[in-house]
C-alpha positions in Angstrom: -50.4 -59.9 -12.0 -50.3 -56.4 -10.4 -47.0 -55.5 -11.8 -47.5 -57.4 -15.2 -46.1 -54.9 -17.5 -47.5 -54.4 -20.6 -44.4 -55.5 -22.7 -44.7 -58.9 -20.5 -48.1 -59.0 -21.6 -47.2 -58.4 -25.2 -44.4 -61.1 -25.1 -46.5 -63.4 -23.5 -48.8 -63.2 -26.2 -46.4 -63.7 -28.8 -45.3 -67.0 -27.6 -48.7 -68.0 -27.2 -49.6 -67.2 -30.9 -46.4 -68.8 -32.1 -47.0 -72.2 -29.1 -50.3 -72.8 -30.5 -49.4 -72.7 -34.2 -46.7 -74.9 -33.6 -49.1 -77.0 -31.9 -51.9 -76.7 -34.8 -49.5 -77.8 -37.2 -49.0 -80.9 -34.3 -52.2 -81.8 -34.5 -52.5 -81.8 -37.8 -49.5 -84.3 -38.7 -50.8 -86.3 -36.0 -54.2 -86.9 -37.2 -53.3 -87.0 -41.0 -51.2 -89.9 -39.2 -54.1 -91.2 -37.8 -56.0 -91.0 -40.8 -53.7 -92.7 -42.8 -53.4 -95.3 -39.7 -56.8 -96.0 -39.5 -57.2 -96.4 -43.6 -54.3 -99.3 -43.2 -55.9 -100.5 -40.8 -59.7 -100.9 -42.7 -57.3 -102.5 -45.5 -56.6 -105.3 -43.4 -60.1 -105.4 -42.2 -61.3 -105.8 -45.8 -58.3 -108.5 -46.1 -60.0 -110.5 -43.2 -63.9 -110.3 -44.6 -62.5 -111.5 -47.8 -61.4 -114.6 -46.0 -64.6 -114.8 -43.7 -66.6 -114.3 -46.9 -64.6 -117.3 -48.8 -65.9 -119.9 -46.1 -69.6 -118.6 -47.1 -69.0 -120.0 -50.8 -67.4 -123.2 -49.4 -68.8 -126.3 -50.6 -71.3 -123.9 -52.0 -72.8 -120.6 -51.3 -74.3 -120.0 -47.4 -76.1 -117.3 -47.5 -76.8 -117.0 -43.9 -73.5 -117.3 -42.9 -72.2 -114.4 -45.5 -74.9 -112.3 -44.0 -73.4 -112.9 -40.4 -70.0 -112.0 -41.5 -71.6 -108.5 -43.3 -73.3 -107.9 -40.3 -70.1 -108.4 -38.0 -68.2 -106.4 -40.6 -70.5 -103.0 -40.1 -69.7 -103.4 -36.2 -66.2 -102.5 -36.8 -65.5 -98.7 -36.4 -65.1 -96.2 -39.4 -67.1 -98.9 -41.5 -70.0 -97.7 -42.8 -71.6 -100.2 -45.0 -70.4 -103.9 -46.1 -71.3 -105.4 -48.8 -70.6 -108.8 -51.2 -71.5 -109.0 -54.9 -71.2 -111.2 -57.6 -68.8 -111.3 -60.3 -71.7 -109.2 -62.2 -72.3 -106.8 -59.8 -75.7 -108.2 -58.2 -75.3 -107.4 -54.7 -74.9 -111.0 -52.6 -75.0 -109.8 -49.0 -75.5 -106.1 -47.8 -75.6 -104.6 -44.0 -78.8 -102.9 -45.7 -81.3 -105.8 -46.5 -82.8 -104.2 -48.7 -80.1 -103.6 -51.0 -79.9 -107.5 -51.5 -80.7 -108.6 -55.3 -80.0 -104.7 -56.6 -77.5 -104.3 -58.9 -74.1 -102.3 -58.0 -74.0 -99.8 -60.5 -71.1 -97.9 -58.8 -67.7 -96.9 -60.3 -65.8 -98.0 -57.8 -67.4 -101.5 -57.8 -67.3 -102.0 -61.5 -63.4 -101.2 -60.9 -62.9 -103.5 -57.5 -64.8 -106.6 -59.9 -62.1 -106.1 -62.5 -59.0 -105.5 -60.6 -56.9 -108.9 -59.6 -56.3 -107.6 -56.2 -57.1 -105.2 -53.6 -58.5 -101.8 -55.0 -59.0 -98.8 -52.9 -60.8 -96.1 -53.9 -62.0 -92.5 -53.1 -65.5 -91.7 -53.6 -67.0 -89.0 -55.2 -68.3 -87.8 -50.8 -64.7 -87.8 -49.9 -65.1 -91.3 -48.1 -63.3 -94.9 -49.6 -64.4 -98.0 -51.2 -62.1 -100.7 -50.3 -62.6 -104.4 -51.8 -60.7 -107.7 -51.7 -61.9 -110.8 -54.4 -63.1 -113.5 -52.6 -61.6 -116.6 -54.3 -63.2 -119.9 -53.9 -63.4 -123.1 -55.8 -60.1 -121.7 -57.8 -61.6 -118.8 -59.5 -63.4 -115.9 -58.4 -66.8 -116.6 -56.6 -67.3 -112.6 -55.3 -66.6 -109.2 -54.2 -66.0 -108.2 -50.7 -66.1 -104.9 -50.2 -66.6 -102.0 -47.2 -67.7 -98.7 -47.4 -65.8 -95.9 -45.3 -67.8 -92.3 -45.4 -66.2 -88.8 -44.2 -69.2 -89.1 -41.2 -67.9 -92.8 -40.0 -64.2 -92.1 -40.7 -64.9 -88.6 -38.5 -66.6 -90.5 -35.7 -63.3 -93.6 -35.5 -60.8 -91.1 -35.4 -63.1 -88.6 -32.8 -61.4 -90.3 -29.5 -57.9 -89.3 -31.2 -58.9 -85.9 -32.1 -59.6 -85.5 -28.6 -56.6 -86.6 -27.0 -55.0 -84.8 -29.3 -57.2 -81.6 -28.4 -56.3 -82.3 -24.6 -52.9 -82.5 -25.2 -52.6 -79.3 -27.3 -54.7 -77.1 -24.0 -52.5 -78.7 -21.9 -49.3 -77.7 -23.3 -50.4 -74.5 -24.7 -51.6 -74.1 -20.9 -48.4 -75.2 -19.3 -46.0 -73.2 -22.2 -48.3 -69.8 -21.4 -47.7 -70.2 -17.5 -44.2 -71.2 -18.2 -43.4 -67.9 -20.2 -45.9 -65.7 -18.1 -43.3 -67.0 -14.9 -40.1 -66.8 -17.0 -41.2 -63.1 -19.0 -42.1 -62.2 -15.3 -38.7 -63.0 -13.4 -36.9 -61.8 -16.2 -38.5 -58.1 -16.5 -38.4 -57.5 -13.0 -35.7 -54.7 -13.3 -37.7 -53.6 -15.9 -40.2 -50.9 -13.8 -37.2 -50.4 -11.6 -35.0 -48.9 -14.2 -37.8 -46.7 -15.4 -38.7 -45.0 -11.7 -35.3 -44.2 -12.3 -35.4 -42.8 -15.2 -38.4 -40.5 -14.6 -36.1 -39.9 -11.2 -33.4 -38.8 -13.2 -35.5 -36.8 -15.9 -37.1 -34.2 -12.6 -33.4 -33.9 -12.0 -33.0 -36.7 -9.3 -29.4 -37.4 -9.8 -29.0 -39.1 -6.5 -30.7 -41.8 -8.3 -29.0 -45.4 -8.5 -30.7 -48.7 -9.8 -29.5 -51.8 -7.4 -29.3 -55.0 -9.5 -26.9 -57.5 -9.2 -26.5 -60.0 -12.2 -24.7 -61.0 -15.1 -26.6 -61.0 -17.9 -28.2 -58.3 -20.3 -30.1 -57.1 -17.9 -27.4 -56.2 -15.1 -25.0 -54.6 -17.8 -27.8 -52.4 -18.6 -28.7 -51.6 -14.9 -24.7 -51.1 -15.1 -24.8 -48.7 -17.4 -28.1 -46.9 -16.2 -25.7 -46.1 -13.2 -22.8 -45.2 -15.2 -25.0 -42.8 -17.1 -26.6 -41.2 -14.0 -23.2 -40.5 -12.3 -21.9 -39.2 -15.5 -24.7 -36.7 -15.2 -24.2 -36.1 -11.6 -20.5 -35.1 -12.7 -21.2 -33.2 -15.4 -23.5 -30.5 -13.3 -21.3 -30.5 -10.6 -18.6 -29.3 -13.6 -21.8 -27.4 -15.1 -22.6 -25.8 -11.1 -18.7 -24.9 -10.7 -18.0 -24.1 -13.8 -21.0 -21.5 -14.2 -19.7 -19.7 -11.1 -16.4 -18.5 -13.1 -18.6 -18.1 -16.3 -22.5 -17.6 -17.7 -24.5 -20.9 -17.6 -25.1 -20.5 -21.3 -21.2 -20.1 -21.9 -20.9 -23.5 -19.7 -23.8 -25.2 -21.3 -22.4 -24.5 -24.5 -18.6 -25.5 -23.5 -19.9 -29.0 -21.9 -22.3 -29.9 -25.3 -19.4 -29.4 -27.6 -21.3 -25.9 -29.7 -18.6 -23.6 -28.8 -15.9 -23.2 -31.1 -12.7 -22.9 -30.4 -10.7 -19.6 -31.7 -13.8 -17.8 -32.0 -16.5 -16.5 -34.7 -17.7 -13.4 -36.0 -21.0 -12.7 -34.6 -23.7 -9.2 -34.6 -24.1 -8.8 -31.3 -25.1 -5.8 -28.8 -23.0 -4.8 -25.4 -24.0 -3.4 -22.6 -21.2 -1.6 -20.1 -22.5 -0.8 -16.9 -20.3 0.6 -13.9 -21.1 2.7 -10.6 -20.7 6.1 -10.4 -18.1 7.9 -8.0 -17.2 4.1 -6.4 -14.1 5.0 -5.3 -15.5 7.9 -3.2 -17.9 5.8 -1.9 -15.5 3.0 -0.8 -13.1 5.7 1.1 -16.2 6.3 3.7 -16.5 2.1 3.8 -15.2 -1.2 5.2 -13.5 -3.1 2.6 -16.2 -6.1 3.4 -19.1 -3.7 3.0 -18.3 -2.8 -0.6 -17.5 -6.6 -1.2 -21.2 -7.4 -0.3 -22.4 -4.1 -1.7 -20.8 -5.4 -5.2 -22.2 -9.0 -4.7 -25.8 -8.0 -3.8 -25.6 -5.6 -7.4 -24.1 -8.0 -9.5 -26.7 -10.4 -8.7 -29.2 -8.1 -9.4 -28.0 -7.0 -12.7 -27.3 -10.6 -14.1 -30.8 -11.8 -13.4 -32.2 -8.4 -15.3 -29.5 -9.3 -17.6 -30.2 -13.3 -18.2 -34.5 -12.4 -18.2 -33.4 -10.7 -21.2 -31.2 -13.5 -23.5 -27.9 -12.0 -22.4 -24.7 -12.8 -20.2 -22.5 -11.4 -18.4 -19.2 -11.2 -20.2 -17.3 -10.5 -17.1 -16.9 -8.6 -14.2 -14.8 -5.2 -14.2 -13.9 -3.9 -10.6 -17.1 -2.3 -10.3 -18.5 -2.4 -13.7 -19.9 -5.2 -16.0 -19.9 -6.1 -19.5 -22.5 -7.9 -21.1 -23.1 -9.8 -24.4 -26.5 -9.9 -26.7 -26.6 -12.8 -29.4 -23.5 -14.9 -28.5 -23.0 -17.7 -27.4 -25.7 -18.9 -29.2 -27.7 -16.5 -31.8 -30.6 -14.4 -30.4 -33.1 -12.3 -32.9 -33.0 -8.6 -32.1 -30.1 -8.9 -29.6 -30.3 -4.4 -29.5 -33.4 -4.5 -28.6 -33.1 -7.2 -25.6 -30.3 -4.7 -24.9 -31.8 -1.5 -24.6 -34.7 -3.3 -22.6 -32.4 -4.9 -20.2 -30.9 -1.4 -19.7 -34.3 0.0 -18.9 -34.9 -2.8 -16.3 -31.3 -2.6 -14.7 -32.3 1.4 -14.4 -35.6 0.3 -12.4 -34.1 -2.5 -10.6 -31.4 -0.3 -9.5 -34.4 2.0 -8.1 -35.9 -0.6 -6.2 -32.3 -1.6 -4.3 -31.6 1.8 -3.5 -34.9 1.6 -2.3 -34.6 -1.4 0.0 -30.9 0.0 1.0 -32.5 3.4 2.5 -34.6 1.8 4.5 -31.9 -0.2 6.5 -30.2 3.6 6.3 -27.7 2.9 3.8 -26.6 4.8 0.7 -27.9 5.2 -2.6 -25.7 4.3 -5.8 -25.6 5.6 -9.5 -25.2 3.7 -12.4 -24.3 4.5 -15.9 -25.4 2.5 -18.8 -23.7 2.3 -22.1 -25.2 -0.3 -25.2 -23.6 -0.3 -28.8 -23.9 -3.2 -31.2 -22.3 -3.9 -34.6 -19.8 -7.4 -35.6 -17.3 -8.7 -33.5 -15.6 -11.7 -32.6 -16.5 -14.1 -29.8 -15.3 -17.3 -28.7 -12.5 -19.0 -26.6 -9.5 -16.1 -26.0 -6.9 -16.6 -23.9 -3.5 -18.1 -23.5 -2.9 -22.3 -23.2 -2.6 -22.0 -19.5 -5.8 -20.0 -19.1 -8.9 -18.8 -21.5 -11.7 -16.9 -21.4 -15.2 -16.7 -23.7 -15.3 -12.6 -24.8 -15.9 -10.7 -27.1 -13.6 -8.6 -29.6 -14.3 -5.7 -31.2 -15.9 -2.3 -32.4 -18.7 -2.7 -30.1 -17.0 -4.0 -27.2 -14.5 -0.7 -27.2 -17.2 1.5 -28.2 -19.3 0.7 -25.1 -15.8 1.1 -22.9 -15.0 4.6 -24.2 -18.7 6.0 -24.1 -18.5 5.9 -20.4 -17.0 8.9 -20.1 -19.4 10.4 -22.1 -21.8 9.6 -19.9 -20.7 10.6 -16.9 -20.0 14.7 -19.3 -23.5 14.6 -20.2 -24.9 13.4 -16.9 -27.1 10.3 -18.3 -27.8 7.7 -17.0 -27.4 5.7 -19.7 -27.2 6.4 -23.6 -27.0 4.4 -26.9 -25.3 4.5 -30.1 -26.4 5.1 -33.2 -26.5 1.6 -34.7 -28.9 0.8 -31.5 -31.2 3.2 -32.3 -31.7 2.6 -35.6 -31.9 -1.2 -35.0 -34.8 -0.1 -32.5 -36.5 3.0 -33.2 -39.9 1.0 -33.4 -40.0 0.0 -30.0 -37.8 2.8 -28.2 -38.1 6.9 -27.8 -35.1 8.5 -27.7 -33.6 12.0 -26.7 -31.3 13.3 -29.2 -27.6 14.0 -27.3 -25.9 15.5 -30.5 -22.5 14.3 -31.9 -19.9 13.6 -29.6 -15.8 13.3 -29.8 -14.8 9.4 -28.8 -11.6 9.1 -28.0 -9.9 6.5 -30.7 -12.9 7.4 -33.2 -11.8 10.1 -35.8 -15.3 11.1 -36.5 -17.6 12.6 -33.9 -20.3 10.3 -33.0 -24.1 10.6 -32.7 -25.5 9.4 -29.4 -29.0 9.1 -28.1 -30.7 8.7 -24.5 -33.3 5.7 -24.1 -36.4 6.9 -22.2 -38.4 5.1 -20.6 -42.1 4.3 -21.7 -44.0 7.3 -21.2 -41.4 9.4 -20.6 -40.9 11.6 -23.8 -38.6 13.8 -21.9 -37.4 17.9 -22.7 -36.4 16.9 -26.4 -34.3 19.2 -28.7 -35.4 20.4 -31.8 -33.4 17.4 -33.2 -34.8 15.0 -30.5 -36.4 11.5 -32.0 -39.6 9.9 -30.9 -40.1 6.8 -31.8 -37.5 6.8 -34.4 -38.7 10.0 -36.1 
């Protein structure tokens, strides 16, 4: 009974309800049989007094002798009282003595005395009056008659009701084992397949359910297993897959959300590259700058993924990054201009951890712009990529060069600081030429929290 599980218990309990109402509704028809049994039977009883009664009256009346066969009438089971009474209802013979001489004043008595045959009748307590004439002499001498109450009737029929009681435990009994072995053996798998399942759901993919059978139960421990290796393929696809591309791109390719073609979409860029790389990769081995690129990358795509935002792709040394796509994100400018401020001090703390194994420092420039574009699946049938197209996208490209005039480390367009001038200062850097932008452009420095910087007389804090 240790691993009785509770849906075992609950079935078992069902088929006990439903066993032992069946067997009720037995036990019922059974002694309503018996009941109607026993009543034929008391019929014929009455029959057989009649006749016993008739050799009382013959030549003439014995009175002793119709006393003897009321008295052996009232031994018989389910009879009550017995009784014989004249054609006017003066009571002959009684299994109460003292009830000989009275009168029979009873409705079913004044019926029996009148009817030509057998009558028998309920009484008013439930029980039955049953009576036979007693012919003698060739007319009719008396009335035999014998009294069946609910009490006597309830006490002839107690040896059935108890058999019948015995046999309802015992097969309720027997059926409740029966389905308590038979619910057990079948539910067996049943804890089995859940382990697994609360395997699978802490990321357990290794799991498998070992059940060999036929029916319902083995197609579904089939399936269990079909599922889970399904699973297991799908993040391997997911783990090799998310190596060419963002695990949000892949999560969104693999559950179906990302539309082919592509959708418009507000989102803010960020284009970060390192400063002066090809100088610094004339004084090093190629493999050096290879794990100089990895070890920065990495860094910048957690800041960069801690924020809500991927990494587009990967440009020599630069990167471009997306805010609000593939899937929507509120405020994507200012997860933007936050992520730049942490890729700033991240990129402190690895210069930091690359002087001290006597290495050198690197500079970054940062460049975040937002407006429309479109995003999505771009590319041609042999190959595609998820990217972004648009204003934003070429703004952040060209405002590199900016950048590195101005000597910033990183700077922002208007549109980004007007999406965030409540949670940013900015320095004021003027209007600048862009080159495929007609008009010159306004661009502003980020600073970081309490820094307010050497601001211009046009310089913003805060937005004002």
């Amino acid at each position: 009974m240790k691993n009785f599980s509770r849906m075992a218990l609950k079935i078992c309990v069902f088929s006990s309800a439903l066993i032992l109402a069946v067997m009720a509704a037995m036990a019922h028809i059974l002694l309503d049989a018996s009941r109607e049994a026993l009543l034929g039977e008391m019929k014929l009883r009455a029959e057989a007094f009649a006749r016993s009664a008739r050799e009382a009256f013959l030549p003439e009346l014995d009175v002793f002798n119709l006393h003897l066969a009321v008295n052996a009438m009232t031994r018989e089971k389910a009879i009550d009282r017995a009784l014989v009474t004249a054609p006017g209802g003066r009571i002959l013979s009684h299994s109460l003595a003292s009830m000989v001489g009275e009168q029979d004043d009873s409705a079913e008595g004044a019926a029996a005395r009148t009817a030509a045959g057998m009558t028998a009748a309920r009484c008013p307590d439930g029980g039955w009056y049953i009576a036979v004439p007693v012919v003698a002499g060739g007319g009719r001498a008396a009335t035999a008659a014998i009294v069946l109450t609910p009490g006597s009737m309830a006490g002839a029929l107690a040896p059935m009701r108890r058999k019948v009681l015995y046999v309802t435990l015992a097969a309720l009994t027997a059926a409740l084992l029966g389905t308590i072995a038979i619910v057990s053996w079948l539910m067996r798998p049943i804890p089995m397949l859940a382990r697994a399942a609360r395997e699978v759901g802490e990321g357990r993919l290794d799991t498998e359910v070992t059940w060999r059978s036929s029916d319902e139960i083995g197609l579904l421990a089939s399936a269990f297993n079909d599922m889970v290796r399904g699973l297991r393929e799908r993040d391997r696809i997911r783990s090799i897959f998310g190596r060419y591309v963002s695990g949000e791109i892949a999560d969104a390719v693999l559950d179906g959300k990302l539309p082919l073609g592509g959708e418009r979409r507000h989102i803010a860029v960020i284009f970060a590259d390192i400063r002066d790389f090809s100088v610094l990769g004339q004084s090093h081995q190629p493999e050096e700058m290879v794990k100089l690129l990895n070890d920065y990358f990495s860094l910048m795509t957690r800041v960069i993924r801690a924020r809500g935002g991927i990494v587009d792709k990967f440009l020599g040394d630069g990167l471009l990054a997306i805010f609000g796509a593939p899937l929507p994100a509120a405020n994507p400018e200012e997860r933007a201009v936050r992520a730049a401020l942490e890729m700033r001090w991240a990129l402190s703390a690895f210069n930091a951890h690359r002087a001290s194994q006597g290495l050198v420092a690197i500079r970054m420039g940062l460049c975040v712009t937002s407006g429309d574009a479109l995003v999505g699946n771009i590319g041609s049938e042999e190959k595609m990529e998820y990217t972004a197209v648009g204003e934003p996208v070429n703004l952040a490209s060209r405002l590199e060069g900016v950048n590195k005039r101005l000597g910033t480390s990183a700077i922002v367009s208007r549109k980004v600081r007007e999406a965030t001038a409540g949670a940013f200062s900015y320095r004021d850097l003027g209007a600048h030429a862009i080159r495929g932008w007609k008009d010159p452009l306004d661009l502003f420095e980020p600073l970081d929290p309490g820094d307010r910087g050497e601001r211009d007389g046009a310089s913003l804090k805060n937005g004002a």
